[in-house]
N, C-alpha and C positions, 0 to 999 in steps of 0.2 A: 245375489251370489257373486262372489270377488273372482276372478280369475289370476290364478300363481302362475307363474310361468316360471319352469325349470333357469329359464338363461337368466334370473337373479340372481339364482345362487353360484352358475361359473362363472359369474364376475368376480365378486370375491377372491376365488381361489386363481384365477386369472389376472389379479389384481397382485394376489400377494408374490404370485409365481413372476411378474415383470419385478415389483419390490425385491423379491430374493436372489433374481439375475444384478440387479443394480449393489446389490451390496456382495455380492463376489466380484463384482466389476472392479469397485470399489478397493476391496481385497488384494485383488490381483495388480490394481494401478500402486496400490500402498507397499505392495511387496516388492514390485520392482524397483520403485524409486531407493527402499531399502539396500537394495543390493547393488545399484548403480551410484546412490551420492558417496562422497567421500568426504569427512572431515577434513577442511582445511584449516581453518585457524578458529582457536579460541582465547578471547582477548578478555583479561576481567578491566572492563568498562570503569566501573568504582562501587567503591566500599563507604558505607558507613556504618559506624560502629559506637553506639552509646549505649551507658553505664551509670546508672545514676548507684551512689552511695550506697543507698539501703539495700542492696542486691548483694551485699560482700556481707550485709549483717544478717540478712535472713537468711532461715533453714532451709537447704535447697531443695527437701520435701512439701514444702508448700509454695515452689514454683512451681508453674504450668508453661509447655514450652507451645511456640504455636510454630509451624514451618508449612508456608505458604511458598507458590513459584506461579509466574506467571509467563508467559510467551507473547511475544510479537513478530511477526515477521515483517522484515524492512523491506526487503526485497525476495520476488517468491524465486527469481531465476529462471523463469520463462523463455525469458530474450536471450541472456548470457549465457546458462547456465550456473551461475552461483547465487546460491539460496545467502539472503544473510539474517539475521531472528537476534532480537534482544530478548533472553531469559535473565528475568528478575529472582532472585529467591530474599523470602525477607524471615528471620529468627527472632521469635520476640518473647521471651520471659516475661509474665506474668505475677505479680502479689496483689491480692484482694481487689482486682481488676486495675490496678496500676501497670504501667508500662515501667518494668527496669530496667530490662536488658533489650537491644531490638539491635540487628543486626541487618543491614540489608545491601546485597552484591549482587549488579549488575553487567552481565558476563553478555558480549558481542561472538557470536557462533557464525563461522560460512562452511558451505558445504557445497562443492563441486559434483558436479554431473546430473545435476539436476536438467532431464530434457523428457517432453513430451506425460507431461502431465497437469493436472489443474492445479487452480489455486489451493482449491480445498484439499487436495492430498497434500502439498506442499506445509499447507498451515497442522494438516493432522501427522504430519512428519516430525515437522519443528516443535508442536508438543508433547508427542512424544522421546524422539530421541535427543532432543535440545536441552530436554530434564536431563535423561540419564548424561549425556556428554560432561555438563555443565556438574553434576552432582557430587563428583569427587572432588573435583577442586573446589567446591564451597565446603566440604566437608571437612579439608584439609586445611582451609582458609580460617576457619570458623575454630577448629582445633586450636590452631595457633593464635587467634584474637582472646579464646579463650584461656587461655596458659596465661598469657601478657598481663590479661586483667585478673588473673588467680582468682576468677569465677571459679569455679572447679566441678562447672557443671558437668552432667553424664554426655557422650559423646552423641552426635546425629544419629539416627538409625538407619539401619540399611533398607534404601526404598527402594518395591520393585514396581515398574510401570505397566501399565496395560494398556496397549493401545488400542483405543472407539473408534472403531470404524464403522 
């Protein structure tokens, strides 16, 4: 005969209840850095922008558009207080798995007041709001690269983020 013992099972729920403390912790470090950093400058780093030929002869219903970003933080701002993060965003048109169009801007972000949090809030900061920061001016960037080249593709769409915490 096996012996159960009841304290298996408030481990678990003991387990998940430390778990559920740690991610309002979590919440609450994320909120505040929210409302204490401050955009200071955003720099577009560089552009590139290629175009091959057959992009201007094909029917823009059988491009496929792909819109990728990716985040780096240089510095988290621990020491100083100023965060700084390289957000990549890269736009790349598609024909029959060919590359035509591929646009990629590389935009430098800092953010002041950054104090008394971790790395990890700092990096789930910068991916999130370092998108949305960075996201209008590639949007506008990306408008005007496309006018120049009389692509006459349809416009970025409007992205809303969510931030995992």
């Amino acid at each position: 005969m096996s012996d159960t013992s009841d304290s298996s099972a408030v481990v678990p729920s003991a387990a998940s209840a430390v778990e559920g403390q740690a991610v309002e912790n979590r919440r609450a470090n994320y909120n505040r850095l929210v409302r204490t950093a401050r955009l200071a400058s955003i720099i577009l780093e560089k552009v590139d922008f290629k175009i091959s030929p057959e992009a201007l002869g094909v029917n823009k219903s059988l491009l496929t558009r792909n819109l990728n970003v990716s985040t780096k933080v240089l510095s988290s701002g621990l020491q100083d207080g100023t965060c700084v993060a390289n957000i990549v965003w890269t736009i790349q048109y598609r024909f029959k798995k060919r590359s035509v169009v591929k646009c990629v801007a590389s935009y430098i972000i800092s953010y002041d007041g950054i104090a008394n949090c971790s790395e990890e809030t700092v990096s789930v900061f910068v991916d999130n709001v370092g998108k949305v920061a960075t996201y209008a001016y590639l949007r506008a960037l990306y408008a005007h690269l496309d006018w120049s080249a009389s692509l006459g593709s349809p416009p970025l769409p409007i992205v809303q983020f969510q931030p995992k915490l």
